[in-house]
DRENZADO-199580 format. One record per residue (C-alpha): x, y, z negated; residue number from 1; residue in one letter. Coordinates in steps of 0.05 Angstrom, whole numbers, always signed. Each point is the difference from the previous one (the first is absolute). Layout:
residues N
+--------+--------+--------+-----+--------+
:      X :      Y :      Z : num : residu :
+--------+--------+--------+-----+--------+
:      X :      Y :      Z : NUM :      A :
...
+--------+--------+--------+-----+--------+
end
This chain:
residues 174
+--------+--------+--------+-----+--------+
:      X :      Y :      Z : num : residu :
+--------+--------+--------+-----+--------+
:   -391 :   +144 :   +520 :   1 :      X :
:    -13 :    -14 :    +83 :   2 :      X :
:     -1 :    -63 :    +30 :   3 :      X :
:     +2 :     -1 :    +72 :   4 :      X :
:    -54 :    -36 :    +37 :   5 :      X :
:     -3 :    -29 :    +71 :   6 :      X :
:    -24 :    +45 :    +66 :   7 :      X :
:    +31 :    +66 :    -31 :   8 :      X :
:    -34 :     +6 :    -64 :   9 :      X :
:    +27 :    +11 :    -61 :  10 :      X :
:    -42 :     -9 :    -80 :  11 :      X :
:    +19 :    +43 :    -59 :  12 :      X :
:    -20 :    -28 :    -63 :  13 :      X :
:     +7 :    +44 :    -69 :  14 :      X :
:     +8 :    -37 :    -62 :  15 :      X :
:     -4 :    +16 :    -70 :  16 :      X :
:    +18 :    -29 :    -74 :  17 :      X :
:    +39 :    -46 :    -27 :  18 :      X :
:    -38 :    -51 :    +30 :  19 :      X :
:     +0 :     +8 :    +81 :  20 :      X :
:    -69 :    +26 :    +14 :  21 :      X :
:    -20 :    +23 :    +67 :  22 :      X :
:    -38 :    +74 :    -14 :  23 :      X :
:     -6 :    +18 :    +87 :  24 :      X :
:    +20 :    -45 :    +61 :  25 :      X :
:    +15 :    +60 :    +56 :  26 :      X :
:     +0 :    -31 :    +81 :  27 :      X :
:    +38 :    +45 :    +46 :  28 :      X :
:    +28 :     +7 :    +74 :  29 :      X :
:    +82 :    -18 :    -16 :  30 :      X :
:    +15 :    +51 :    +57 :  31 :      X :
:    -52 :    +53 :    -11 :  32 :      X :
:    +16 :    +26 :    +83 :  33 :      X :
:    -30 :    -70 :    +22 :  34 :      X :
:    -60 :    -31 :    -30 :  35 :      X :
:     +7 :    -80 :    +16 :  36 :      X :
:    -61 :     -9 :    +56 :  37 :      X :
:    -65 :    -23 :    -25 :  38 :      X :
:    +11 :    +43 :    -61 :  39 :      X :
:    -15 :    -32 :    -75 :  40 :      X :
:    -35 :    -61 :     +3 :  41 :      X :
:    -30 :    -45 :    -44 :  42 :      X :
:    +57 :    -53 :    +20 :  43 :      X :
:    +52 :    +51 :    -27 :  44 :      X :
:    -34 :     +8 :    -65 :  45 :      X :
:     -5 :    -79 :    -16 :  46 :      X :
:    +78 :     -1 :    +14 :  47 :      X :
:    +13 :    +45 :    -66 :  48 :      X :
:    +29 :    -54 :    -51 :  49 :      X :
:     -2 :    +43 :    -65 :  50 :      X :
:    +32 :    -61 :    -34 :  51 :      X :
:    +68 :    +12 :    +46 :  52 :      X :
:     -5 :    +63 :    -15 :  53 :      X :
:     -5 :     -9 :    -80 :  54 :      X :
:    +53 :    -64 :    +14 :  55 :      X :
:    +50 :    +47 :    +30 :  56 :      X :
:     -8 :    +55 :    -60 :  57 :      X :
:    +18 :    -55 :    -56 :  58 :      X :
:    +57 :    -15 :    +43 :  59 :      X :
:    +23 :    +68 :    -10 :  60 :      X :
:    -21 :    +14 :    -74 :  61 :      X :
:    +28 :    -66 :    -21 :  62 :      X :
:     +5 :    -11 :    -72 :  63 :      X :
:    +76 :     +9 :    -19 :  64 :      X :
:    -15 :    -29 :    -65 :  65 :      X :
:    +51 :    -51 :    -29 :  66 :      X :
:    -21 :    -72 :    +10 :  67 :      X :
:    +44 :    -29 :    -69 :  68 :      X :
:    -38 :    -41 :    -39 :  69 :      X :
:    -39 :    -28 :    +63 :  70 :      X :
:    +27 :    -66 :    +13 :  71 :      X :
:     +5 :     -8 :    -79 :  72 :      X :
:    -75 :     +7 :     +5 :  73 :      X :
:    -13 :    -56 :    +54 :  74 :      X :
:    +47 :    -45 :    -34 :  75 :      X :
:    -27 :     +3 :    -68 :  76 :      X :
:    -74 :     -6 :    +24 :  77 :      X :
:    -31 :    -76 :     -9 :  78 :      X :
:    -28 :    -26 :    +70 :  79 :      X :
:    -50 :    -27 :    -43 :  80 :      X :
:    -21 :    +54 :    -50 :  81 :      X :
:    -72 :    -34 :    -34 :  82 :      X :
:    -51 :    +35 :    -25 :  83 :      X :
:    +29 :    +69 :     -7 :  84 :      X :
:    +21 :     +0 :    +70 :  85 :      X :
:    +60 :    +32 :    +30 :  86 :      X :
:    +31 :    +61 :    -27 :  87 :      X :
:    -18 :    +69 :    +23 :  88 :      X :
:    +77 :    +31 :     +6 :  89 :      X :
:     +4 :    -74 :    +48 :  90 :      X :
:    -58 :    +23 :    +39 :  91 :      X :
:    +18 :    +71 :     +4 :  92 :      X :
:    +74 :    -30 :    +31 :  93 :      X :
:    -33 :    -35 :    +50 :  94 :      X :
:    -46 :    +54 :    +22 :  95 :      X :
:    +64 :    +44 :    +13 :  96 :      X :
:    +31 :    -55 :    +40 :  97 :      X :
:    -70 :     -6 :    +37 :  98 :      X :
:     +2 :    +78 :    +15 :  99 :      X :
:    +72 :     -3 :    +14 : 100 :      X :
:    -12 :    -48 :    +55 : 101 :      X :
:    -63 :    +37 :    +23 : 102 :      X :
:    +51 :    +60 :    +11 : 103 :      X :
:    +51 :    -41 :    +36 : 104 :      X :
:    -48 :    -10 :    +53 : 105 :      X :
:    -11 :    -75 :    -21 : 106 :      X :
:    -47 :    -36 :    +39 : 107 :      X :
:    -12 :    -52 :    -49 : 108 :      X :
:    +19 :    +27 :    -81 : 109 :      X :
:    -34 :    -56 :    -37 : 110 :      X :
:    +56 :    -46 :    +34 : 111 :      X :
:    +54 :    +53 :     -6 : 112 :      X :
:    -17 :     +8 :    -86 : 113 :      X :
:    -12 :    -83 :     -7 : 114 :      X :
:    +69 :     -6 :    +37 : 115 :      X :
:    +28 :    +58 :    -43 : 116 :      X :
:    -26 :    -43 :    -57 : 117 :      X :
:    +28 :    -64 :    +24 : 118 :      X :
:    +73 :    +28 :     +0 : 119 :      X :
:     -7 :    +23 :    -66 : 120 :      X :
:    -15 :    -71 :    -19 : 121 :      X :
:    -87 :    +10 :     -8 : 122 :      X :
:    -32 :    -44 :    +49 : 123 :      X :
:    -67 :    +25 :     +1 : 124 :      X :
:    -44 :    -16 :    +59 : 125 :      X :
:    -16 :    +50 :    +53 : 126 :      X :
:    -80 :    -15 :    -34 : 127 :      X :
:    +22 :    +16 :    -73 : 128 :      X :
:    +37 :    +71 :    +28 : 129 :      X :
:    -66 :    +10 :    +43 : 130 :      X :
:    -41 :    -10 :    -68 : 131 :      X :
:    +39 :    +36 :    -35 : 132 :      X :
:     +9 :    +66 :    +43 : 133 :      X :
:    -79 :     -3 :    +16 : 134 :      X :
:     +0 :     +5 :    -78 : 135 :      X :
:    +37 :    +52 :    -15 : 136 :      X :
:    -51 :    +44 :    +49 : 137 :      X :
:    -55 :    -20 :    -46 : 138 :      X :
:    +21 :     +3 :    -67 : 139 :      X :
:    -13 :    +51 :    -51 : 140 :      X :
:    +45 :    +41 :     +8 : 141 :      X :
:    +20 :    -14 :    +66 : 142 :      X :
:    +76 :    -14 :    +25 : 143 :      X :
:    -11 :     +7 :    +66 : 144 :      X :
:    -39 :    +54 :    +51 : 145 :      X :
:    -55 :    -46 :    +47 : 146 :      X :
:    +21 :    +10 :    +81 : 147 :      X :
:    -13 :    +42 :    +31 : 148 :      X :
:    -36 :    -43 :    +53 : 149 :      X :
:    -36 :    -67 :    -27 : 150 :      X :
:    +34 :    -62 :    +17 : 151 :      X :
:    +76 :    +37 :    +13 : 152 :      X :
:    +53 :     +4 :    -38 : 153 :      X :
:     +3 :    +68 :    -39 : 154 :      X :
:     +1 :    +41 :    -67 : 155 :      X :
:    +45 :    +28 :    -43 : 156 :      X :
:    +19 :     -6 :    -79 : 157 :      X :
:    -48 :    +34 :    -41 : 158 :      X :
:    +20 :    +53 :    -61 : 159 :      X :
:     -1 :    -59 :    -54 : 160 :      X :
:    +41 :    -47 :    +44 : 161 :      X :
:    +54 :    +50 :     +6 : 162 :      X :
:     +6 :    +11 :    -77 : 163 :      X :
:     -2 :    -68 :    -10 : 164 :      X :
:    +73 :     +0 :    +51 : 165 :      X :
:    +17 :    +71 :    -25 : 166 :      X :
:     -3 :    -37 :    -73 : 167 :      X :
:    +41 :    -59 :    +15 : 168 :      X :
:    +48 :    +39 :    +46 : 169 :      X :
:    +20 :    +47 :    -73 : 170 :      X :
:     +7 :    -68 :    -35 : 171 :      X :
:    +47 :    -22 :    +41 : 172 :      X :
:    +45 :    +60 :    -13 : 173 :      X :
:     -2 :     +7 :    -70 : 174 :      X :
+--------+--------+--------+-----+--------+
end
């Protein structure tokens, strides 16, 4: 994968997994016969955004997976779950709408999944979808991949969050 940078440089970035990881970042002339003046500089390599670069990968390996059984989810899930706290094929649901976003180029996917919610008649506050995201990063198991730079939206569903929509995606067929 090459992103093009500014003054005539160009990044290659290999990736690996199921899970996007970044194995070499590679910084290059884009026309080999004329080296942009100045050569590399330091400037050049604080412009590399890996998480574009990872952003624009999910946007082409998007999961394809059927979304039945999704808004049944949200609708059937309490805003107001008590002690035992919201349910993990809920949570899973709105991590996929979270990464969904995140691969739209959203600036803002807390708002786009509490508005998402809000349609299909959930009004959760933008806090509670915060909360609960943050959450599903720090569970045990995890739903949700951290960022890839602190403070940014970022991360992708883990292995267990997409059995967890693999699971209810079968049940909906049967």
């Amino acid at each position: 994968m090459e992103i093009d940078l500014d003054d005539g440089w160009r990044c290659s970035f290999t990736l690996s997994g199921d899970q996007p990881i970044v194995t070499e970042v590679r910084l290059f002339a884009a026309d080999p016969a004329a080296v942009p003046e100045g050569g590399l500089t330091y400037r050049h390599i604080r412009g590399i955004n890996i998480s574009d670069a990872l952003i624009a990968h999910g946007a082409r390996n998007q999961d394809t997976s059927s979304r039945r059984g999704y808004a049944e989810i949200i609708r059937e899930e309490p805003l107001r779950p008590g002690r035992r706290g919201h349910d993990q094929r809920f949570v899973a649901v709105l991590c996929h709408l979270y990464v969904d976003a995140i691969r739209r180029g959203s600036a803002a996917p807390i708002n786009d999944v509490t508005d998402k919610l809000h349609t299909l008649g959930k009004p959760f506050s933008k806090q509670t979808v915060r909360l609960l995201i943050h959450r599903a990063r720090t569970q045990d198991p995890p739903l949700l991949t951290p960022s890839i730079t602190r403070g940014r939206a970022g991360g992708t569903l883990t292995h267990y969050a997409r059995e967890l929509l693999a699971d209810e995606t079968t049940k909906g067929e049967a």
